[in-house]
N, C-alpha and C positions, 0 to 999 in steps of 0.2 A: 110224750115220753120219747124217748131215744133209747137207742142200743150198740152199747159198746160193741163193735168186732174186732180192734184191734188197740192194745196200751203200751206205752212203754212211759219212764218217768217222764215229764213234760209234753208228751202227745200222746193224744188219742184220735181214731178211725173212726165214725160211728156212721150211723142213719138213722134219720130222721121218721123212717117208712112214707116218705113224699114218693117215688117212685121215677120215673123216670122225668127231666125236667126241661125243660126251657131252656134256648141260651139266656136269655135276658132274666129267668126266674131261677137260673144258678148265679145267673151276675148277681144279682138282690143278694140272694141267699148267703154268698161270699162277702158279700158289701156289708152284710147284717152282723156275717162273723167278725171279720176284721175289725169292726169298730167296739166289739166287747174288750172292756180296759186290759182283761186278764187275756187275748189272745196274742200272741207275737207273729203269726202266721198263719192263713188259711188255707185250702183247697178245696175244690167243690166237684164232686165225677159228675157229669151233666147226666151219663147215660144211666146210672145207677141213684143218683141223689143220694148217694153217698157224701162222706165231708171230710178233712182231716183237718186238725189244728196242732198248732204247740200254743203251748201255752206258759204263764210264770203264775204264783199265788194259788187261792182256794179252788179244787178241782170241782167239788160237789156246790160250787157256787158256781162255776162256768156251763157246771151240763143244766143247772135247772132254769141261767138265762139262753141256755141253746136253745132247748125245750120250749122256752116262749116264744120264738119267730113263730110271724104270723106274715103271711104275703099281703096282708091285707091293708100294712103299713105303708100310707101315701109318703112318709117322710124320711122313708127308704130310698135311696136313690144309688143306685151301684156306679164304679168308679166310670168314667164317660167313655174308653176302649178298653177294649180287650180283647185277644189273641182268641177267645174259647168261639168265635163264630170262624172265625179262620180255617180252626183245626178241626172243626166239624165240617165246615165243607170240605178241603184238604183230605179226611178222613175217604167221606163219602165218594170223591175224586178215585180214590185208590182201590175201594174196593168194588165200585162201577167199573175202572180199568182190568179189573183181573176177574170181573166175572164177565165181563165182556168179552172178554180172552175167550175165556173158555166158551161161550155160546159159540163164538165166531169158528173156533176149531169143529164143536160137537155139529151144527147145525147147519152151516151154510156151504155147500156142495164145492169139492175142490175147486172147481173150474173160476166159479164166482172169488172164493178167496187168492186166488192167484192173479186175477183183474185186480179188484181191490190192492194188493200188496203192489202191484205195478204203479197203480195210482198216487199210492201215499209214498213211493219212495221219489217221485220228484219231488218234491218238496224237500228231501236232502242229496237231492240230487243238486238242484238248483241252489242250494245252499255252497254247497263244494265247489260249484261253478264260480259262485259269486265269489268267494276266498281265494280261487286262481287268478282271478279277472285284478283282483286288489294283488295280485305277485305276492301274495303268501301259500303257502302250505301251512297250514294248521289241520285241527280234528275236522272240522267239517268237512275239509278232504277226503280222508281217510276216512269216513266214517259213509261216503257216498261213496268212494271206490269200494269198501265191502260191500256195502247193499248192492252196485252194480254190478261187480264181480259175480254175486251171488243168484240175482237175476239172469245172468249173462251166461252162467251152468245152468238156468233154471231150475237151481235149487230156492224157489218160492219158501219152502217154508224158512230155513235159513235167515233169510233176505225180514222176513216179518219178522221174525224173534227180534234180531238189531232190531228192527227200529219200536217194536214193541216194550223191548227193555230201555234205550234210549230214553222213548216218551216216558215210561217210569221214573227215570232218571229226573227229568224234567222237573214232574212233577214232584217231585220229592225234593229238589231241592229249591223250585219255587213255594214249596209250602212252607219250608224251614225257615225261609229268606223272608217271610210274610210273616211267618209269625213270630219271629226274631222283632221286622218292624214295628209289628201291633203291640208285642209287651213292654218294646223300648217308647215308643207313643204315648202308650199307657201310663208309665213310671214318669213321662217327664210332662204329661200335660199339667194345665195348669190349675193348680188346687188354692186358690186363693178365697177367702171367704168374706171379708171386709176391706172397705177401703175409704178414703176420706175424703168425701164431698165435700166439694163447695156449697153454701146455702147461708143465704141472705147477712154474707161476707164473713162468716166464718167456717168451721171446716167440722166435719160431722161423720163418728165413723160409722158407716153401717154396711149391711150384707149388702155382695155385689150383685145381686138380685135384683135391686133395689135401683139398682144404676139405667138408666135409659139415655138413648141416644140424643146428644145437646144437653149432657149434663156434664159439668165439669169438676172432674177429681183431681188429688193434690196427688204428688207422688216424690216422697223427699228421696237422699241421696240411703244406697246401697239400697233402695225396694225395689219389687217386679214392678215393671206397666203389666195391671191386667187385663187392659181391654187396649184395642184398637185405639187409634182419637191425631187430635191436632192440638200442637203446645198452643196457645192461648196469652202464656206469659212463663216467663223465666227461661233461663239456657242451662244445659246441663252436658254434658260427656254421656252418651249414651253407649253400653256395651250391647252388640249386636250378636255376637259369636256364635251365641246359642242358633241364629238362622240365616247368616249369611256367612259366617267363618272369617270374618272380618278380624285379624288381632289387635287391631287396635279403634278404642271408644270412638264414636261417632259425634260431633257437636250437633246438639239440637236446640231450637231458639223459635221463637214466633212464625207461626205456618208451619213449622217442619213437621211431618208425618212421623208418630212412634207406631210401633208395632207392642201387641201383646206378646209380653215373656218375655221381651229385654228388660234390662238393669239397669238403672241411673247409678252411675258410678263417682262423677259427682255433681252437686247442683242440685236446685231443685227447680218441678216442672207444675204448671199447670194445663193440664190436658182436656180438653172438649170430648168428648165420648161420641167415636163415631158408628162403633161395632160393638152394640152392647151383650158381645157373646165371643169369646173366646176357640170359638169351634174351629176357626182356622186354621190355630195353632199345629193343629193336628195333620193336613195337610202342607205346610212350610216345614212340620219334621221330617217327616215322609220325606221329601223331596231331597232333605240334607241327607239324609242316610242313605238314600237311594243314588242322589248324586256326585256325591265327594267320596272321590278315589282317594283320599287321602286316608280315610276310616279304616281302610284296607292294611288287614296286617303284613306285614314282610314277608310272611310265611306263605300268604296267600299267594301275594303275585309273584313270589318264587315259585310257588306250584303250577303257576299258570304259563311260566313262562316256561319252565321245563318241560309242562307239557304238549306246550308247542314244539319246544324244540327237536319233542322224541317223535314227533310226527316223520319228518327225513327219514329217520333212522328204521321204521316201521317198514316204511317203502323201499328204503335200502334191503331191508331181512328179506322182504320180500320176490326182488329181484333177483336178490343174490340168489336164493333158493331156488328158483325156477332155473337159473342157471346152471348152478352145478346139478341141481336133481333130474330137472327138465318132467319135473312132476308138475300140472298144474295144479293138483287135490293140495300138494304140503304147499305151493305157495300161497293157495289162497288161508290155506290154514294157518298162516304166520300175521297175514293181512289181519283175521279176523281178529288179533291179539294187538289191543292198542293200551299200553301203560301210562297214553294221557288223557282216557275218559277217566279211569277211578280218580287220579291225582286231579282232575277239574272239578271233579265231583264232589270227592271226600272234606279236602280240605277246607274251602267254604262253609261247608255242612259242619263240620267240627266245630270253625270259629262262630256260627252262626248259633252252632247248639250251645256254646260254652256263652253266648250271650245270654241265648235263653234259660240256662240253666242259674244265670247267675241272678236272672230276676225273679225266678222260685226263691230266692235267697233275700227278695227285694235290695237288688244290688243294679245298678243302672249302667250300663259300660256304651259311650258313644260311638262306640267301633273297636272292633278288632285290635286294628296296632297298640291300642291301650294294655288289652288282656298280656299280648305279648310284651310289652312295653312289665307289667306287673311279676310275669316269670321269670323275665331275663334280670330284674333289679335286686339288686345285692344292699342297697340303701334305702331306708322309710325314714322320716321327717313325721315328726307327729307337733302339732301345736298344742298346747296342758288345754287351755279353757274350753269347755265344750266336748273336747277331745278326747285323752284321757282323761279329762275329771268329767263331771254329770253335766249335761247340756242345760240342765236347769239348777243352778246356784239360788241357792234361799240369802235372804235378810237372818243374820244372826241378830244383830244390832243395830243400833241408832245412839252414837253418841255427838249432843248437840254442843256445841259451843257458842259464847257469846250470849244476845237474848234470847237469842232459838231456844225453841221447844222440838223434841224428840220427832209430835206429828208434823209443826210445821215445816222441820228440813226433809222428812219424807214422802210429804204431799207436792214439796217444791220440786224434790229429785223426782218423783214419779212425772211430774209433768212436764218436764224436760225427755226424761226416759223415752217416755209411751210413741216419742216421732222416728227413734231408730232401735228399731226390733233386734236385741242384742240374748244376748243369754244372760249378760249379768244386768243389762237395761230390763227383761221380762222379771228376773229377781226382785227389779224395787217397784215395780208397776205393782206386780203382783203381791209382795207385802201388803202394799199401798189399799190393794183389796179387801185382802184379807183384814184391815183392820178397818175397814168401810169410811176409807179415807178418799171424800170428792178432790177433786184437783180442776175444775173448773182452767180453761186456759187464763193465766195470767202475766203471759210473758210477751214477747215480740217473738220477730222470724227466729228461730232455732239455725244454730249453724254445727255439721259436725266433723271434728275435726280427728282424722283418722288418724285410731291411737293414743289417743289423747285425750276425747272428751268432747263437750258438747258446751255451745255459748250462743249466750241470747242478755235479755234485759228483761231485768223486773222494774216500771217505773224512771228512776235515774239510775240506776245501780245495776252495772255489768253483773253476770252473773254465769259462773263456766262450774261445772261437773267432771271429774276426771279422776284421772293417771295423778300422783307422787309429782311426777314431771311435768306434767302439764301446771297445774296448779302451786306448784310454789318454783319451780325451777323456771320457766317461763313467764308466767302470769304473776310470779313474786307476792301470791298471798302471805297475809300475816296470820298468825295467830293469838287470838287475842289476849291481850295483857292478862297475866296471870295466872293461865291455866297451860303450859307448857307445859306440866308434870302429869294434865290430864293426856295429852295429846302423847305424849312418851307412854305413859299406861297403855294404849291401843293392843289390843291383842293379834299375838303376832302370827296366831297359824289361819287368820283370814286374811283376805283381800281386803283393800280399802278403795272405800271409792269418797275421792273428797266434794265437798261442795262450798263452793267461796262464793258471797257476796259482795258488791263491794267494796272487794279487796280485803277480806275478813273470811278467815275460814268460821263457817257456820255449824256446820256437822260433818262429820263422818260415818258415813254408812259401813256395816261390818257386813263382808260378804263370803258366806261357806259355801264353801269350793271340793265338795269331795270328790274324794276320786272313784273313778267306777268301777265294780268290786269285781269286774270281768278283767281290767285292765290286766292284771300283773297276768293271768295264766294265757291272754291272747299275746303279750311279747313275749314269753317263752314259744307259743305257738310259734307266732311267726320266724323269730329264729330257726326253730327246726324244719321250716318250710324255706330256707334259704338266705333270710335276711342276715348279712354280715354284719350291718352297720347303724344300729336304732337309735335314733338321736330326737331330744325332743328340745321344742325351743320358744320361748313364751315371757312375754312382755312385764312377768311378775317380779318381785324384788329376787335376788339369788338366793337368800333364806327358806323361800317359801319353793323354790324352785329343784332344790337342793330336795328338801323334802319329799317333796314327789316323785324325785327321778329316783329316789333312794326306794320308794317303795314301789316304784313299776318295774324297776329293773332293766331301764334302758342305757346303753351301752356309755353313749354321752349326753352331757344337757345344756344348753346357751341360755343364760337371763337376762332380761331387762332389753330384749331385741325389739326393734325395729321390723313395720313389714320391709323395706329393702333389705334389712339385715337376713332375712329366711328369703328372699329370693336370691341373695347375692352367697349363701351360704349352697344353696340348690346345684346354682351356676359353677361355683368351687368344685363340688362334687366331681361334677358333669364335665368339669376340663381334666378334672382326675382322673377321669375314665369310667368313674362309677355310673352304676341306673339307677337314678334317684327317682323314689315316689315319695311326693307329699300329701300328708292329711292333714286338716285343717277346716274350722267351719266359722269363722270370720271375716267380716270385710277385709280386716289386714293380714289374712290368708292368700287373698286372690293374688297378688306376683308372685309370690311362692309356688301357687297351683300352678299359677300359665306357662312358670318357669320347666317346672319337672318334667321327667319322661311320661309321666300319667302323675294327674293332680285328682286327690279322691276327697269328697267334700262329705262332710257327717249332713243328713237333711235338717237337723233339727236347728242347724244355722243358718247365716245369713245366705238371701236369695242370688248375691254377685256371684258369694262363693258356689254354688249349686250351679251358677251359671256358666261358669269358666271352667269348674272340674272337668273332666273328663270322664268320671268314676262319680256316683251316687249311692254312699249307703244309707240307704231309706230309714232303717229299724234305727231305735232308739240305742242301739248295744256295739260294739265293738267285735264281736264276735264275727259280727258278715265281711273284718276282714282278712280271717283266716279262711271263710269259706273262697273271697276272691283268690286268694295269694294258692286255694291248694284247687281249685277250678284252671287258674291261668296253667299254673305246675303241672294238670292234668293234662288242659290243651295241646300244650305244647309234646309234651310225652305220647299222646295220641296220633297227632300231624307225623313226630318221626317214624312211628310204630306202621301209620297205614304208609308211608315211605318201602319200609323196608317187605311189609305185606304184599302191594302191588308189584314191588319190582321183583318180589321172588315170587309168587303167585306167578305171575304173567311171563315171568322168564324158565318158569319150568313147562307153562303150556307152549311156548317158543321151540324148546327142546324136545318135546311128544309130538309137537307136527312136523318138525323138521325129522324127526324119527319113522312119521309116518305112523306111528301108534293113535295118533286121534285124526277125524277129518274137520270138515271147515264145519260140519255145524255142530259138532261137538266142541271145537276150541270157541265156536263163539258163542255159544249155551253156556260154556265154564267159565268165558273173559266174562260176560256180561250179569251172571251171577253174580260173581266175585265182586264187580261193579257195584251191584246192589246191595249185595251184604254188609262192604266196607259202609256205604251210602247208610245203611239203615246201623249198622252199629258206630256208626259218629252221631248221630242223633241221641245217641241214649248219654245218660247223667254221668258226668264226671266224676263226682262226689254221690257214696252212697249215705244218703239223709239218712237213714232209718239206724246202719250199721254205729255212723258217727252218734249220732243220741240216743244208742245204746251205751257207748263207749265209756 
């Protein structure tokens, strides 16, 4: 049984009465929620085993499969990182430091703490040295001339507070910055489940479990590599982005080394299995985010550098004061007042939390400049398929033409389909299932031709799948003699996907395309959160196109486009002056994505386009991108707020020491508070979850 302690429509709070738990038996636990069909969201409190969910559908069918977790379940496996060991130790970290604090004052005899605090301030002492020696003045300067100054009146206690709140400092925002890493790790490791073996010259999909090293997998164009290996045969354009920030595709060809979590962009590859574990990934992310200064928001290394610059300026108050006062109490008391520890501190910490906060939201952001990039843009690009309509389009219909029968043209489309993982290619796969229709391979190599369709051979007889355009505007199929009245009947508020043999259209698949019944009230959102310019753009006839923008409600809409046509549309924008975001979850998404200020990929599409976005919304719904667009809006309004915070905070203790009204460990008890405060209130949630799904 379970017990509710907290409801609102779409979530509830409860416990389990498990007690307190495990990091790795609240991973389970989380891992067990999350995969109930009815949840959209978990959390799991380690220290309470407590839980929260939202949830969509029957409510007293979701508490009685809560109710069944049983730890006992081997085929439970929780996601492979996560942040909740991080901030358990991070936790433990903080509150060891401040009860450490306090033994060290209660218990260890003046004289001893007075040695001690000598000792620990070379170490910024030596820091401040090293920062002169490189001919800068920065904080580590200023931050050793306090503690020496402080020393140097033998004001001991003083002298310990700096650097005792410093270290706090530290720490606090090395925990943020770790676990910002760990849930971005998290979100982008690789979830792959099957893949397609080679075995005794054909190709066999099975779980990558299954895969051992010196076996070798197929890996066609727009799929992940998910293991380690060496191509074997074929050449392909390999995107690297995701781990070396490469922009442009890598050729790869017999001998060349792929890496796991790149994207064949185009080509296909045969790969030898040399790492049959994917666990590396995880350290090569690490490295990218921790290494590339580019991640960095504008906002950031404007704070950073401001912060250096007001170092001078510190030292100036400083002197100035002694001069006219010829006080040393007010000047050091001006010294102890530096307005570039909060500003190094805060801001970081904000853009770090609005990372983290936005993977509470299962929203994946590669950096900073993104978020910013998201609040400052006045334009979104949305692509219809997958996008605004359902990630997953069904089989209305099957109508055959010529000798065809109904199953045989949808057991032929499915088996062409099943090589490139599409949203409307899982549509006839999936059909194909459902009517327990085998599809046996019967064709030669598959070739796929982006935006167009898919071509191979059955026998003697070419055989392509497609686009309107592809198939009779290029390819010049016929229609066969005397059913033109049938082919005109087509129903006009799906999709078509044709299929020519031949040179003979054989059937036409009918494909529903609806739209997602979030759509119309998230671009009203978004408008109200800043968007001037919503435009949506999508390779479908204008009829059908027409139709859908009429019921989203977006501003303007382009049909029958081209992927150059949405990157070149991007590029317009962006010499207009506008900030353009794109969403999109197709292979013929990705120039569009690489193009924009921040390219945001739906997960439930193709792995290029995940791969090149910048932005990953996880969840199946469109709604996580009004949680991004009022997160970034959030950020950014917080970064000016501690601006204006620090500089009048720290310029009014400026004013009380130069007055003489406070002394030096008083302003630097009240700078270094203040320090910490901003510090710990840029950590907290941009967005209040609870308030909003009350709303």
């Amino acid at each position: 049984m379970i017990q509710i302690l907290h409801e609102i429509p779409g979530r509830i709070r409860f416990t389990a009465g498990l007690g307190k738990l495990t990091d790795d038996e609240a991973d389970r636990y989380q891992a067990y929620l999350e995969r109930l069909p009815e949840v959209q969201t978990a959390k799991v409190y380690a220290r309470s085993g407590n839980a929260a969910v939202t949830f969509r559908g029957d409510r007293e069918a979701l508490v009685q499969k809560i109710a069944r977790f049983d730890f006992s379940d081997t085929e439970l496996v929780p996601v492979q990182y996560t942040s909740r060991a991080v901030s358990r130790e991070y936790q433990d970290k903080l509150v060891m430091r401040f009860l450490g604090r306090g033994m060290f004052n209660l218990f260890v005899p003046l004289a001893i703490r007075n040695g001690i605090t000598m000792v620990k301030s070379v170490r910024y002492v030596y820091e401040g040295l090293r920062c002169l020696k490189r001919g800068k003045l920065e904080v580590p300067v200023l931050d050793a001339t306090a503690i020496t100054a402080s020393l140097i009146r033998k004001d001991y206690k003083t002298a310990s507070s700096v650097m005792f709140l410093l270290g706090v400092g530290e720490l606090m925002e090395e925990w943020t910055h770790k676990k910002s890493v760990a849930d971005l790790a998290g979100s982008m490791s690789l979830n792959v489940e099957k893949v397609w073996l080679q075995a005794d010259g054909t190709e066999v999909l099975v779980p990558i479990e299954q895969v051992k090293p010196g076996n070798h997998i197929s890996v066609k164009v727009g799929s992940l590599i998910p293991l380690d290996g060496i191509v074997v045969s074929g050449e392909a354009m390999v995107n690297q982005a995701s781990l070396t920030g490469e922009s442009q595709p890598v050729k790869k060809a017999d001998g060349s080394t792929v890496y796991a979590g790149t994207v064949v962009e185009e080509g296909d590859l045969i790969i030898e299995v040399k790492q049959a574990s994917g666990a590396t990934r995880y350290e090569k992310i690490i490295r990218m985010i921790e290494d590339s200064e580019k991640l960095k928001s504008s906002m950031e290394s404007r704070a950073e550098h401001l912060a250096d610059k007001l170092v001078p300026y510190s030292f100036a108050g400083t002197i100035l004061t002694w001069l006219i006062t010829r006080n040393v109490q007010k000047a050091v008391s001006i010294l102890m007042v530096d307005f570039s520890c909060a500003l190094k501190l805060s801001m970081p910490v904000t853009v770090l939390s609005a990372m983290r906060e936005c993977g509470d939201h299962a929203i994946t952001v590669k950096g900073g400049k993104f978020l910013e990039a998201v609040a400052e843009a006045d334009t979104i690009v949305f692509d219809k398929t997958g996008t605004l309509t359902k990630a997953q389009p069904t089989v209305r219909s099957v109508v055959p033409f010529g000798a065809y029968e109904e199953e045989q043209v949808l057991r032929i489309a499915a088996c062409l389909e099943e090589h490139f993982p599409h949203s409307i290619a899982n549509a006839v796969v999936n059909k194909a299932l459902e009517l327990g229709l085998s599809h046996d391979e019967m064709h030669a190599k598959v070739q796929y031709v982006i935006a167009h369709g898919i071509a191979s051979t059955i026998g003697e007889d070419k055989v392509r799948i497609g686009s309107y355009h592809f198939i009779f505007e290029d390819e010049h199929c016929e229609i066969p003699e005397g059913e033109t009245a049938k082919f005109e009947a087509l129903p006009e508020d799906c999709s078509h996907l044709y299929l020519d043999i031949g040179g003979k259209l054989a059937g036409v698949i009918c494909i529903e395309d609806p739209l997602r019944p979030e759509a119309p009230d998230v671009i009203r959102a978004l408008r109200a959160l800043g968007f001037s310019q919503i435009v949506m753009m999508t390779g479908d006839s204008e009829r059908t196109a027409r139709a859908i923008a009429a019921k989203v409600g977006v501003d303007k809409y382009f049909a029958e486009v081209l992927p150059e046509d949405k990157a070149n549309f991007v590029k317009e924008q962006k010499a207009l002056g506008h900030k353009v975001i794109m969403t999109g979850d197709g292979i013929n998404d990705s120039p569009a994505l690489s193009e924009a200020d921040a390219g945001i990929a739906i997960s439930e599409g193709s792995q290029l386009a995940r791969e090149i976005a910048d932005i990953t919304v996880s969840e199946d719904n469109l709604r996580g991108l009004v949680y991004l667009k009022a997160i970034s809006n959030g950020m950014v309004k917080r970064i000016h707020s501690n601006y204006r915070v620090v500089i009048g905070f720290n310029g009014t203790l400026l004013g009380l020491g130069l007055a003489g009204v406070i002394g030096p460990s008083t302003s630097a008890f009240l700078h270094n508070m203040s320090t910490l405060g901003i510090g710990i209130h840029s950590m907290t949630n941009l967005v209040d979850e609870e308030a909003e799904a009350e709303a």
